[in-house]
N, C-alpha and C positions, 0 to 999 in steps of 0.2 A: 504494500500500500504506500503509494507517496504522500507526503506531508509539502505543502505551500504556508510559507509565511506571508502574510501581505498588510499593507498598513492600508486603512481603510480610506476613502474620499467622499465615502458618503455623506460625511457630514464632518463641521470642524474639529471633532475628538479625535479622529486621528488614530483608531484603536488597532493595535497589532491582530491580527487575525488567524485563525492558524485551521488551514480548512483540506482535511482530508480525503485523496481520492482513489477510488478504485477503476483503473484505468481512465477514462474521463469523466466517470460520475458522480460527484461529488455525494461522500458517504456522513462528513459531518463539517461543521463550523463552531469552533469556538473563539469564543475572543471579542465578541460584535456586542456592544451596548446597546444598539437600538437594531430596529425591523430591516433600515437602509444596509447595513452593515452586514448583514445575512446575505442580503436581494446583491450585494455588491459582490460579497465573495463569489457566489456560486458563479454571476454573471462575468468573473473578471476569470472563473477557472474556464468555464465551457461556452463562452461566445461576448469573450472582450468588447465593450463599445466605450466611441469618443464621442465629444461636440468635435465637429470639422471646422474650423476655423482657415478663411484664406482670404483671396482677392481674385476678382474677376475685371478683365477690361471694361474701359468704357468708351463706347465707338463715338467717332472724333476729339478725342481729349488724350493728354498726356497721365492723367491721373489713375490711379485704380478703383474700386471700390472694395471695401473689404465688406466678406460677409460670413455669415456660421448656418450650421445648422440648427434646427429649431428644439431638436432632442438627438441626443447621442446615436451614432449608427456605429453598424461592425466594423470591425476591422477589416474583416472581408471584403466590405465594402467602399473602404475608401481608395484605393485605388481608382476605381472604375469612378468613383464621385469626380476626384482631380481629375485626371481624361475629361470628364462632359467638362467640367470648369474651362480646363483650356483653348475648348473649343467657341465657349462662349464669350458677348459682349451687349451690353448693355447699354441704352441710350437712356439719358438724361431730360425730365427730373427723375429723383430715383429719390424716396423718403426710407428710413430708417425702417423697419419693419417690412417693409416691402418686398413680398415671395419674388424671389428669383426664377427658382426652379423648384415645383411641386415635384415629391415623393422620389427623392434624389437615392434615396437609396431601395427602394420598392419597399419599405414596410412602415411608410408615413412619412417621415423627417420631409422637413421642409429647409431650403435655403432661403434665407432670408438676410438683409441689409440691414448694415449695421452702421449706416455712413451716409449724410443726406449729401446726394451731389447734385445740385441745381444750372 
């Protein structure tokens, strides 16, 4: 049985984790002071996600825009996320909040603007 230490991010405590598995499927978690801490381990043993943070062009201008996505996607997925980004570009106004690219990685996430460029 392997043993994972992991320091938690689900919330500011920061709590050492120590979650055990049998070949990928996580058998126990201890260490986790709240409910996020559980949801994070398992999540971070058998299908890691991030917020995607980046910048996508903006047609006729020298500038970027940066933008995230709207909840965490896999790891799997971000590859294939960057490719579409690259491919795109954006025209101006563009507000803060503003969906870039609906369900960027097929299982909801949105990209969205994080930078008003007028």
């Amino acid at each position: 049985m392997e043993k994972r230490e992991l320091t938690c991010i689900g919330c500011p405590l920061g709590c050492t984790v120590m979650v055990s598995l049998d070949g990928k499927k996580v058998v126990s978690v201890e260490g986790n002071t709240c409910k996020r801490g559980y949801a994070y381990a398992v999540d971070e043993c058998t299908d890691p996600k991030r917020t995607l943070t980046s910048t996508v062009a903006v047609n006729n201008r020298d500038e970027m825009l940066s933008v995230k996505s709207d909840k965490a996607i896999s790891f799997k997925k971000i590859t294939e996320a960057m490719k579409m980004l690259n491919r795109i570009a954006v025209t101006a106004p563009v507000k803060i909040g503003d969906c870039i690219i609906s369900n960027i990685d097929g299982n909801g996430a949105n990209l969205i603007a994080t930078k008003n460029i007028v």
